[in-house]
N, C-alpha and C positions, 0 to 999 in steps of 0.2 A: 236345360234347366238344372243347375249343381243341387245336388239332394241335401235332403234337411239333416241335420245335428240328429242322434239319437242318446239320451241319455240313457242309463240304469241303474236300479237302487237294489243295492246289497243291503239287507235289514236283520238285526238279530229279534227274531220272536220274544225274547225273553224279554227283554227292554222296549221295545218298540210295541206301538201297537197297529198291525200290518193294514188294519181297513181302516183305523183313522188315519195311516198315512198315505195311502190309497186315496182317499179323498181330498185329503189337506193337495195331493200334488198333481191330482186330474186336471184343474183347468192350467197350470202353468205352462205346460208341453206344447198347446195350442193356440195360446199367449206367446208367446216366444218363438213360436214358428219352428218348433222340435218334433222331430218326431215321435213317433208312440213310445212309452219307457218300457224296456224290458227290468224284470223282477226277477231276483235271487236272494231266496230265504239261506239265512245260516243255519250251521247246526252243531250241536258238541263236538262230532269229528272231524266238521270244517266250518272254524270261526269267520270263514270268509274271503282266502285267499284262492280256491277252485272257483267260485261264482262270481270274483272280479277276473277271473282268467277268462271264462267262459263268456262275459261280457266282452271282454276284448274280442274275444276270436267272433262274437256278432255283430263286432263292427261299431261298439258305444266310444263317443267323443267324450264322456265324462259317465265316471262312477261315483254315485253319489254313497257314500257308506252312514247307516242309520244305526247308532247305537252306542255302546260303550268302548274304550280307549283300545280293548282288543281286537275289535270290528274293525275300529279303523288302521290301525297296527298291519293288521293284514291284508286288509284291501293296499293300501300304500305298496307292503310289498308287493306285490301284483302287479302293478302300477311304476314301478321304480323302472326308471329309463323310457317309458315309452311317452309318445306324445297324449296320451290322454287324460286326463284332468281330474283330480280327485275333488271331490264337493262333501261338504261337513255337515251330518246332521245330528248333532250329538247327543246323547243320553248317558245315565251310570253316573257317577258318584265321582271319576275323573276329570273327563271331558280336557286335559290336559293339552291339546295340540291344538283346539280350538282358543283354551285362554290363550298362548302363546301367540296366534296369529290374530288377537283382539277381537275375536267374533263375538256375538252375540251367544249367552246361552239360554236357554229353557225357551227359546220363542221360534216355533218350528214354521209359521207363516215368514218369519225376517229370514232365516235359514234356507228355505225353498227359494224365496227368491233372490239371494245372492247365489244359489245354485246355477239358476236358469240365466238371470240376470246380469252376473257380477262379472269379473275379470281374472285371466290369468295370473298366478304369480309362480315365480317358479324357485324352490326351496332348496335346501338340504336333506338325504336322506342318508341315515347312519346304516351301519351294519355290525354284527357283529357275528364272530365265529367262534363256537366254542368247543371248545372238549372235552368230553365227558368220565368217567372213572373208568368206565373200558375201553379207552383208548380211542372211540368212534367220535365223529363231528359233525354238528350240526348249523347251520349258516340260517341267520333271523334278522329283517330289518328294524330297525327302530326310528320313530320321531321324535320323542321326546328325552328318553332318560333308561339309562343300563346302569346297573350296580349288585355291587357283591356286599353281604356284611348288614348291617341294622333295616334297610328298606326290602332287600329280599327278606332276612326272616318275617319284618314285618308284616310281610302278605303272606308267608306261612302260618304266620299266627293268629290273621284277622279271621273272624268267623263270617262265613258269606250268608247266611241269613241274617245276622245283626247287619252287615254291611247296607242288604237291598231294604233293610227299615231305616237305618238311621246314618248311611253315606258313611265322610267321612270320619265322623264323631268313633263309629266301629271300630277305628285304627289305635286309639288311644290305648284298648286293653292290649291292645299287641305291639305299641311299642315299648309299655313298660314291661312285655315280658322280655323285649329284645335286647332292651336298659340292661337286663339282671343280667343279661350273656358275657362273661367276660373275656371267649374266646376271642383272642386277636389274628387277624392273617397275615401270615408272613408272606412275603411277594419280591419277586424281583419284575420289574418293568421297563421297558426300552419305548421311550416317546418319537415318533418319528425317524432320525438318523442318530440318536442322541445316543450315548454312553446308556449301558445295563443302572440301573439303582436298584438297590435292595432295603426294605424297608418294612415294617408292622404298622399296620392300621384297623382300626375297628370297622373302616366302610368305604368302599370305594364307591363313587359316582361318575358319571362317564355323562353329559350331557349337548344334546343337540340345541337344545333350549333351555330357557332358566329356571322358569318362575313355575310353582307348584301350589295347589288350589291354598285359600285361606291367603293369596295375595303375598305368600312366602316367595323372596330371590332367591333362591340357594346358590346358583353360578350366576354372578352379577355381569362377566361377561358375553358369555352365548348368544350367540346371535343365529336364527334359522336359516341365514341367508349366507354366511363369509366362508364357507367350506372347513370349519374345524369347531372342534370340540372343545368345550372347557369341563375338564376332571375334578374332583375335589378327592382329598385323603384325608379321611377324620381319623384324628389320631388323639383322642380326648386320652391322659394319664389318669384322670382323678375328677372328682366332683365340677374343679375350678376350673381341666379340660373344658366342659360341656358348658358351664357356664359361658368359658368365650366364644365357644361355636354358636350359641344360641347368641350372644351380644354380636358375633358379627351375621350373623344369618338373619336376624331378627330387627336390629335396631341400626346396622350400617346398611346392608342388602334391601331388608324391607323397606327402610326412611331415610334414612342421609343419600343413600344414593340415586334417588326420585330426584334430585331437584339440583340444581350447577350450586347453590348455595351450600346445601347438604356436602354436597360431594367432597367440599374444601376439607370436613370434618372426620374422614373417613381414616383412620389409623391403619397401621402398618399388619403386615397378615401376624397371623399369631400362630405358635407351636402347635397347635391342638388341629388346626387347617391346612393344608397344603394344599392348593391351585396351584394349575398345566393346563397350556391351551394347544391344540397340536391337530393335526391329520391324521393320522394312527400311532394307534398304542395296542403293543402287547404286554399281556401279563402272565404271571406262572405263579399259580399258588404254590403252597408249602404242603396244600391239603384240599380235597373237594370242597367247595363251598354255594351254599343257594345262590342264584341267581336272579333278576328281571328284567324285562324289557317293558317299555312302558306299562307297568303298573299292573304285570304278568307274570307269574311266577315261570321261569324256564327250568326247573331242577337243580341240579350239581353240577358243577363244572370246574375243573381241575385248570384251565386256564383259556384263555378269551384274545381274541384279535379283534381291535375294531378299528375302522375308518367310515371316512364321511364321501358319499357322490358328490361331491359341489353340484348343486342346481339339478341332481338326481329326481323331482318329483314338481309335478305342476299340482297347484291348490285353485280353487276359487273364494275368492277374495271378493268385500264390494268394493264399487266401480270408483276411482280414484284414491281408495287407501293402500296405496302397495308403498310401503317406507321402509326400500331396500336399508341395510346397514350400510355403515361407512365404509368398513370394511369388505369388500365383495370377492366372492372366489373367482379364479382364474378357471372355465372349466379347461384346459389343460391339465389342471394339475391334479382330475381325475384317474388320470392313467397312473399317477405315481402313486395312489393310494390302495389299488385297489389288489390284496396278494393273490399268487399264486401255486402259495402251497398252504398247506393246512394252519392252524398255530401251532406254539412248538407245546413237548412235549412234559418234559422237565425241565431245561434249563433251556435260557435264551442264550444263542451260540457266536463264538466270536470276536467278546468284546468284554474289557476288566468290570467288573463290576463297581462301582459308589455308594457306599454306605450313607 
């Protein structure tokens, strides 16, 4: 007789509450014909990436991660290449990789069971490598979104007890402190096999997927499933800058491009925006700069490598909605993405630079 499926739930105490969830997911295991779930609480020195490891090595077909975008951040890493199946039960004020894959949020009974119940799909899982002001590197996966510039300070500046009372709404004081910054980064970057550019931007954005809460597109192309990334470089000069990033992030991204009608209507990029969609990019700043990874502050970092696993991470999905992209990765073309040596240092070597 072939033995039963064992699930396990990685929960953050903070956000979760561990005996209502306890309860909410007692009868589904024996419903479903699973075995007993084993349980790992997180904790501040480990948000989750030891107690998705330690589930693997006991043998769990799916880790379920309960809580907010960190939890699941890191359980994923944990999870990246192997056959075992990440399942979404979200919490926290993000919840970002669940809107991108159309889940249901706040309703933890429809969640439990597209756990037990639903279907494989199998996604993209980004990476990134950084480097730090003394020279040392550290390597972090991401689902959703990395960037330097307006969104990392943002989350240096939001206050985390306003945040766990009033969510999103908290971010507003901290992006008009981010507004008042008028530090720009200077950056040279190399997209894939492409020629050095050098260029100043107020924020770079690096994305696996688009869309960010409040129903905001910000990369209109991204797809979780095609094996590459779409970058954006906010480069606003002046007041009129930001008005067009907000007219196209806002009124093309969010509304004309919902709809084949819309789309007709959709104008040309504008100065203020640069879009790049690609497999890997490195970048070298001019000077240390914050960092994040989904919705995570990672510190300073002097310059950054990232690439995509094509099909790197199994999700659960429910049962008949998996609407791969059009576009679908080659996994092949993993190997070519993934480096073997650190990022670089100061300058990217090699190759003339493009202004």
């Amino acid at each position: 007789m072939p033995s039963r499926s064992r699930a396990a739930v990685v929960y953050n105490p903070v956000k979760v509450d561990g005996d209502e969830l306890r309860r909410a997911i007692a009868a589904e295991p024996a419903a479903a014909d699973w075995d007993e779930t084993l349980w790992y609480e997180t904790s501040v020195e480990d948000p989750g990436g030891g107690q998705a490891t330690a589930a693997l090595e006991a043998g769990a077909d799916m880790v379920i991660a309960a809580g907010g975008d960190g939890t699941i951040r890191a359980v994923a890493e944990a999870l990246g290449g192997t056959s075992t199946s990440l399942a979404l039960l979200p919490s926290g004020t993000g919840n970002l990789l669940a809107r991108n894959l159309d889940l249901t949020l706040d309703d933890l009974a429809n969640s439990i069971n597209v756990a037990f119940g639903g279907a494989d799909r199998r996604i993209d899982l980004a990476w990134a490598e950084l480097r730090r002001e003394d020279g040392s590197t550290d390597r972090a996966a991401y689902l959703v979104m990395a960037g330097f510039g307006l969104d990392a300070k943002m989350l240096s500046n939001t206050d985390e007890e306003l945040k766990a009372k009033m969510g999103w709404l908290a971010y507003v004081a901290a992006i008009r402190t981010a507004l008042r910054d008028e530090n720009r980064m200077r950056m040279r970057y190399r997209l894939d096999r492409h020629r050095i550019r050098a260029l100043s931007a107020h924020t770079l954005i690096i994305g696996n997927c688009g869309s960010l809460p409040a129903n905001i597109l910000l990369l209109p192309t991204a797809a979780i499933d095609d094996g590459r990334f779409e970058a954006v470089f906010l480069r606003p000069e002046s007041a009129w800058g930001w008005m067009q990033i907000m007219g196209k992030v806002i009124w093309e991204n969010g509304v004309l491009r919902r709809t084949r009608w819309g789309r007709k209507f959709v104008g040309r990029d504008v100065d203020a925006l640069r879009y790049v969609k690609g497999r890997r990019l490195e970048v070298v700043l001019s000077h240390p700069e914050e960092i994040e990874l989904d919705g995570d502050g990672f510190g300073r970092a002097s310059a950054l490598r990232t690439w995509i696993d094509a099909g790197g991470l199994t999700v659960r999905v429910p049962p008949g909605e998996h609407h791969p992209s059009e576009e679908r990765a080659d996994p092949e073309e993993r190997r070519e993405t993934q480096p073997e040596e650190p990022p670089p240092a100061e300058a990217l070597p090699g190759e003339p630079v493009d202004a």
